[in-house]
N, C-alpha and C positions, 0 to 999 in steps of 0.2 A: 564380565563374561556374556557374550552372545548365547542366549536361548534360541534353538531351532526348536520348530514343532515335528516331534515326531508318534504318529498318530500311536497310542497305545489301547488296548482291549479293555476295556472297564465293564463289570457287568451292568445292564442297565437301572436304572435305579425307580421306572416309572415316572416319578413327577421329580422333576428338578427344580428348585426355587431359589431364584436370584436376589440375595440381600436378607440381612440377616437384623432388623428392627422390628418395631410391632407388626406391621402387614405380613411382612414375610416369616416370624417364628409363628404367629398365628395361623396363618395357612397351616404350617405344617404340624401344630400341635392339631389341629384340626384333621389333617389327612388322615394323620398316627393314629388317631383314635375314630378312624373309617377303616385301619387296617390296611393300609396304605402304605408305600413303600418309596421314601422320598430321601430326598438329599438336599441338602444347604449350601450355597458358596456365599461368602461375604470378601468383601476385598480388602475390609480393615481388618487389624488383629484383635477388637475384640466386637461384640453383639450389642444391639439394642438401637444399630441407627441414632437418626435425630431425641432419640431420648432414651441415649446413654447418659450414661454416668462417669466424670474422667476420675482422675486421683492424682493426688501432687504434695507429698508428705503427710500422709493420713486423711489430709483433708479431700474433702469428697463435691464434688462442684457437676452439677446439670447440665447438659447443652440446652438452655433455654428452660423454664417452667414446665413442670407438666402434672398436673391435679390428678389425681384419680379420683375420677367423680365422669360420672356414667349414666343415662336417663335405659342406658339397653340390660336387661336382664340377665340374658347371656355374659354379658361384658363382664360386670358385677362378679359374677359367678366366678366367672374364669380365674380374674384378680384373685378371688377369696382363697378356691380351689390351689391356685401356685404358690400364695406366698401365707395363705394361713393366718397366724399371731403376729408378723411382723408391720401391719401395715399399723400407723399412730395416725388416731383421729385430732385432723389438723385445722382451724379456724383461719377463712381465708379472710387476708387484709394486703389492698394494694390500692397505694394511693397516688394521684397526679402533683409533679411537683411544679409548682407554675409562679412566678413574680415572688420566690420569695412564699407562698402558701403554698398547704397541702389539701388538697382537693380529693374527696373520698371518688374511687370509681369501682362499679361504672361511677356516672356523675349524679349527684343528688341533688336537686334542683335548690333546696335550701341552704341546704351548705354553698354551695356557690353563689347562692345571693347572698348570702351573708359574707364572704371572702371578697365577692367582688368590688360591693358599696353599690347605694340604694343608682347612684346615676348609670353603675351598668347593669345594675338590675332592671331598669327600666329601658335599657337596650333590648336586654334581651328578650326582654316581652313583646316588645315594639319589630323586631325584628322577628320572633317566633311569629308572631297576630298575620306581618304581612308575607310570613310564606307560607301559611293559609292560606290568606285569602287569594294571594296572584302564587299558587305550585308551579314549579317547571313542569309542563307536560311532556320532558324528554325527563329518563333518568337514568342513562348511558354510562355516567360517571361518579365516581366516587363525592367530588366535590356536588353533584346536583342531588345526590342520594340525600345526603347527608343535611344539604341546608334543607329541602324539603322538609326532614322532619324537628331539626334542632333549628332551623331559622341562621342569617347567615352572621351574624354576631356569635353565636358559641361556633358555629363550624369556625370561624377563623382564628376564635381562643383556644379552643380545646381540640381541633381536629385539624388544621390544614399543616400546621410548621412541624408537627411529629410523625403526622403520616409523610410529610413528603421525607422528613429525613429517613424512615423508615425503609421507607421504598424506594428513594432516590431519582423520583421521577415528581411531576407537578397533579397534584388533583384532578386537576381537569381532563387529564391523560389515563390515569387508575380508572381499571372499569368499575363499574357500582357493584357489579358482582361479590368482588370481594366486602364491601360493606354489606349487604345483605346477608352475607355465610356468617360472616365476624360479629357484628352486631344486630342483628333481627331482633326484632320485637321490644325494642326500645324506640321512643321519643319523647319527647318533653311534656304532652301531654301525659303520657303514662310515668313518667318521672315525679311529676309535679302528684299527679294520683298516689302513686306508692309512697309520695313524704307526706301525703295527708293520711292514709290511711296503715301504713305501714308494713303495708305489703309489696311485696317484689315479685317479677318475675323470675320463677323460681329454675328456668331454663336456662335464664340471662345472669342472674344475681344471685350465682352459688358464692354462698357464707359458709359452708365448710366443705371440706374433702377428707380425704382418706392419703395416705400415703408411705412408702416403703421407708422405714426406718433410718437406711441412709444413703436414699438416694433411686429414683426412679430404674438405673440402672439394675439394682439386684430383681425386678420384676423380671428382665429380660435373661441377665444370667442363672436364674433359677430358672424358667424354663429352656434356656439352653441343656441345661443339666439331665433335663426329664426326659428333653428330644433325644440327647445321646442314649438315653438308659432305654428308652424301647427302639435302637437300631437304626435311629434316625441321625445320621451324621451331617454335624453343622459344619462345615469345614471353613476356616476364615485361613486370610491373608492370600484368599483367591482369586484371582478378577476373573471376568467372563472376557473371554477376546471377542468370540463369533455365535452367531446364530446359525447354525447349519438350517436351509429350508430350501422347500421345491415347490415357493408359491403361496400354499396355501398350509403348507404342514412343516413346523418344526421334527427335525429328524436327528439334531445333535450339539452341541456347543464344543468347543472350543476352551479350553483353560490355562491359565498361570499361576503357580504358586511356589515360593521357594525352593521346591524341590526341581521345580522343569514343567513343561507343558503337556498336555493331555486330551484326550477325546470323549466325551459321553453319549452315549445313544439315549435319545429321551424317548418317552412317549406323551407327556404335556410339562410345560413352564408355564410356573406363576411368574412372573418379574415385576419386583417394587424399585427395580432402579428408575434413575429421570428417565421420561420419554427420551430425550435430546441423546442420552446415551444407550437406550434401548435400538434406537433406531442405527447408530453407527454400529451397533452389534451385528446386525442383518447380514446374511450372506447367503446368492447373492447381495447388493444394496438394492436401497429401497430405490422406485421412480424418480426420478428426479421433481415432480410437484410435492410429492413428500415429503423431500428434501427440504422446497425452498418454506413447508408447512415449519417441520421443526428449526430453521432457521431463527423462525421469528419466535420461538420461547424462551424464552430469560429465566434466572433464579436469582434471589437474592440471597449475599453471604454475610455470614454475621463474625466477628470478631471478639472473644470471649478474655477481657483482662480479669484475670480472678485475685485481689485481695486478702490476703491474710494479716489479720489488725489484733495489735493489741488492745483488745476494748470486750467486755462481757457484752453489752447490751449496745447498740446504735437507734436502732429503730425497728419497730414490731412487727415493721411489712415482710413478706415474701419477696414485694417486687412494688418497686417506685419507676413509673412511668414521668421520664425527665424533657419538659415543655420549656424547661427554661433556655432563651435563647444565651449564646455565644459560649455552647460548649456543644460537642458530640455525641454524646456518649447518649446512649437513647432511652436507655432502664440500668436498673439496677436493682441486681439481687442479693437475698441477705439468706444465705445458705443457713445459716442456723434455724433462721424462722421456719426454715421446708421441714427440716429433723435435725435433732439435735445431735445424733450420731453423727452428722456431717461434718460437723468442726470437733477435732480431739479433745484439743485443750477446752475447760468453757471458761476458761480465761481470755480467749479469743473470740476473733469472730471472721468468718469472711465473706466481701461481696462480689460478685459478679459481675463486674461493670461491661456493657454489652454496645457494641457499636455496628450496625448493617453497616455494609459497604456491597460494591463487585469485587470480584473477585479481579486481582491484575492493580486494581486502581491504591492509591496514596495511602490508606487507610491497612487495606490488605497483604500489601509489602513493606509497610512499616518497620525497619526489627524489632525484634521483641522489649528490648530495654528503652527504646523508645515508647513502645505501648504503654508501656507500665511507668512511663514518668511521667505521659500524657494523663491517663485513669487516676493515680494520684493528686495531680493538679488538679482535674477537673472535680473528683471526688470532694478533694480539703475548699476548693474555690466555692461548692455548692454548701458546704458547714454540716456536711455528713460525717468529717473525720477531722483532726489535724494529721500533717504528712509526717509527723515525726511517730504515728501510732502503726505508719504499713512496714514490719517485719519482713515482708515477703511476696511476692508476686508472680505469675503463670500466664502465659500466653495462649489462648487453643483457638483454633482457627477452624470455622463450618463453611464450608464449599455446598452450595445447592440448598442453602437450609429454605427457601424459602418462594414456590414458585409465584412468579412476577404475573399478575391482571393487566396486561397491558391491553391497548386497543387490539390488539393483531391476536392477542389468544385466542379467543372465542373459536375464532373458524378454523387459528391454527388446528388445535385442538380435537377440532370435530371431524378433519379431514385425516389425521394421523390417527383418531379413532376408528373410521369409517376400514382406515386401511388394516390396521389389527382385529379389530375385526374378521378380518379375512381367513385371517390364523386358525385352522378349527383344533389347535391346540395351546396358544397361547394366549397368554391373562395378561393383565398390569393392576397393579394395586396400591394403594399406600397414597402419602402425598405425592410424592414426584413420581409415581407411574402411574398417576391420574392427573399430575398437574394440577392439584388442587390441595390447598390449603386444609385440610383434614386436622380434627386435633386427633391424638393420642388412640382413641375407640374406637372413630372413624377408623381409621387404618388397619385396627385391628378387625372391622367390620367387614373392610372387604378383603379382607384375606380369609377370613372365613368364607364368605361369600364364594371366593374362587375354588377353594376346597370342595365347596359342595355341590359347586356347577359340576366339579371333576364326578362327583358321586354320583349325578343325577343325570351327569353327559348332558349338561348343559354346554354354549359356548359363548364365550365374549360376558365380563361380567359387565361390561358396559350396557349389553342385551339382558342384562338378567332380570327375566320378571316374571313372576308365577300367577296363575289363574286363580279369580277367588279374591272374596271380597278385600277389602287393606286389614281388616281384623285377624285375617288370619294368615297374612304374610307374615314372615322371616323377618326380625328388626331389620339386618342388614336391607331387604327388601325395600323397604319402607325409609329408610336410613337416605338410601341409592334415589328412593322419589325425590325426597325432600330434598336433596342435592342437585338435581336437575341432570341426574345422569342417563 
């Protein structure tokens, strides 16, 4: 059946928030409790974004890891405030699987001299000493970030063949950016300090977390729960078609959802969708150089085969980061290690075998029976399983999970910035409606953030910066510096 748009009366609802994951339930638990008068559209049929929780005969499976563990006090709070008693204090362990050895990470400079043998030990030294002494004085890219401070013998063991599979592009192309966000404050100098002294950086080297009993997911559906109860309706399996605007003011949207299409008068929008969809939203469209800005942003998709084995125990990790060449498959997770409410039986276990691709490409169109005889293979080929122990198997598939550093974001970026900006009622938030790589808090951070610009008639949280020394900013504040926004 052909949907026609035919414009219908809706009262306004004040803030309207596009996407229903950390960025965007946070905004509006945040509004709710300003007394604020908001509404939710998500276009999936259930909440929590990039860190939901799916389900596939009891068993309970992550789109990707997600630690609750938090340096923001706020954040902290909020977690404690929604879910109470049910979060289990979790002990983190994820190790690199590389030649046949498992390698602790982050990487511990002993243990990996001891795995390697004393003649690549003596690489790596030789090869840390001279990138010392002669550093690139450019550090544009991921690959020049990276040898600067690990020297280019471990960048080429432990960093170039994972990251490129990861991202699907060559090092030398990844801007440095994303290493700088991902791993800061790490190098082998300070590696080699922490296995002498046995201290870590405790920003970089979280050893345990906190987590929902089963499954990151119920953090999100429980505050879906709370939004609905003070009047704030989350509405899912809704897309956004349009942005109604006259320039510089959002004035309405455009909607779909099972029932038929619809009109809303807004008076401000948060939006955590990707910029790249943000911007086809626009109506009129945007300029045409804005156009050819979002052009050039990319996402990467991940492909989630989930395992169900007959086996109590496998191994202790959360998540094995996989270096070994001549398979795919790029980690792998062991859902029971997260919470043990995640697998029914504990006679069972299941993993998460996880593969980036694009979206379109060989990996992504796969069918599913093929997915899961590949993850098998590869799983029993690495002496994590044998294949006669996998009972059962699941396909789930993430579109956008992961926005792309390429050479061309930066300015994309800043120019699709400069142009929302413009909006003196619209936000973006979240990973993909900043294009940035945000874990979990982050995202929750600037959804608060845009909440409170709403409070304070602020605009653009991209602008968002208050007077007054850094001690006494807002984390989000401070959050947003450190991030270079």
């Amino acid at each position: 059946m052909t949907l026609t748009f035919q414009p219908q009366k809706h009262p306004n609802p004040g803030l309207l928030i596009i996407g229903a994951g950390p960025a965007g339930l946070s905004a509006a638990y945040s509004a709710v409790t300003q007394g604020k008068n908001c509404v939710v559209l998500e276009q999936s049929e259930q909440v929590g974004g990039l860190s939901r929780t799916e389900s596939y005969k009891g068993y309970s499976f992550d789109i990707g890891g997600h630690r609750f563990f938090s340096e923001y006090t706020e954040i902290k709070a909020l977690w404690k405030e929604i879910m109470g008693d049910k979060f289990i204090p979790t002990r983190r362990k994820s190790r690199i699987y590389f030649n046949g050895h498992f390698y602790q990470y982050p990487l511990e400079f002993f243990d990996a001299l001891a795995k390697l043998g004393p003649v690549q030990g003596i690489k790596i030294l030789l090869s840390f000493a001279w990138a010392k002494a002669r550093p690139n004085p450019n550090e544009d890219t991921f690959e020049q970030w990276v040898v600067n401070r690990f020297g280019r013998f471990l960048y080429q063991t432990f960093f170039k063949a994972y990251t490129e599979k990861v991202w699907g592009m060559s090092c030398d192309t990844l801007c440095a950016d994303w290493a700088a966000q991902r791993i800061q404050g790490l190098d082998l100098t300070g590696a080699i300090w922490n296995a002498l002294t046995g201290r870590g950086d405790e920003k970089t080297l979280i050893n345990r977390f906190e987590y929902p009993s089963k499954g990151a997911g119920m953090m999100w559906q429980k505050l879906h729960d709370i939004l609905e109860s003070k009047e704030c309706r989350v509405r899912l399996k809704t897309k956004v078609n349009a942005l109604i605007h006259n320039g510089h003011h959002i004035t309405g949207i455009k909607y779909e959802n099972p029932s038929g299409q619809g009109y809303l008068p807004v008076d401000q929008v948060i939006s955590s969708a990707p910029l790249t969809s943000l911007a086809s939203m626009l109506e009129p469209s945007i300029p045409k150089e804005i156009q050819e800005s979002v052009s050039r942003l990319s996402y990467r998709a991940f492909v989630l085969v989930a395992l169900i084995i007959q086996a109590k125990n496998l191994f202790p990790d959360q998540w094995i980061y996989i270096h070994h060449p001549g398979v795919k498959v790029a980690r792998i997770q062991n859902f029971k290690n997260w919470g043990p409410d995640m697998v029914p039986d504990p006679a069972m276990t299941s993993l998460g075998m996880e593969y980036f691709c694009n979206e379109g490409d060989d990996l992504w169109t796969m069918p599913d029976d093929q997915m899961i005889e590949m993850a098998v293979r590869e799983c029993s080929g690495l002496n994590f399983i044998k294949p006669g122990q996998v009972t059962d198997g699941v396909v789930i598939r993430q579109p956008r999970a992961y926005p792309v550093y390429n050479e061309a974001y930066g300015k994309s970026v800043e120019t699709i910035q400069n142009y929302i900006n413009g909006f003196e009622n619209l936000q973006t938030v979240g990973r993909n409606g900043l294009h940035r790589y945000n874990n979990m808090d982050h995202s929750m951070l600037t959804g608060m953030a845009a909440a409170q610009n709403i409070a304070e008639e602020q605009t653009g949280l991209w602008a968002f910066k208050k007077a007054g020394p850094e001690s006494e900013q807002p984390p989000w504040d401070v959050f947003m510096k450190a991030a270079g926004q």
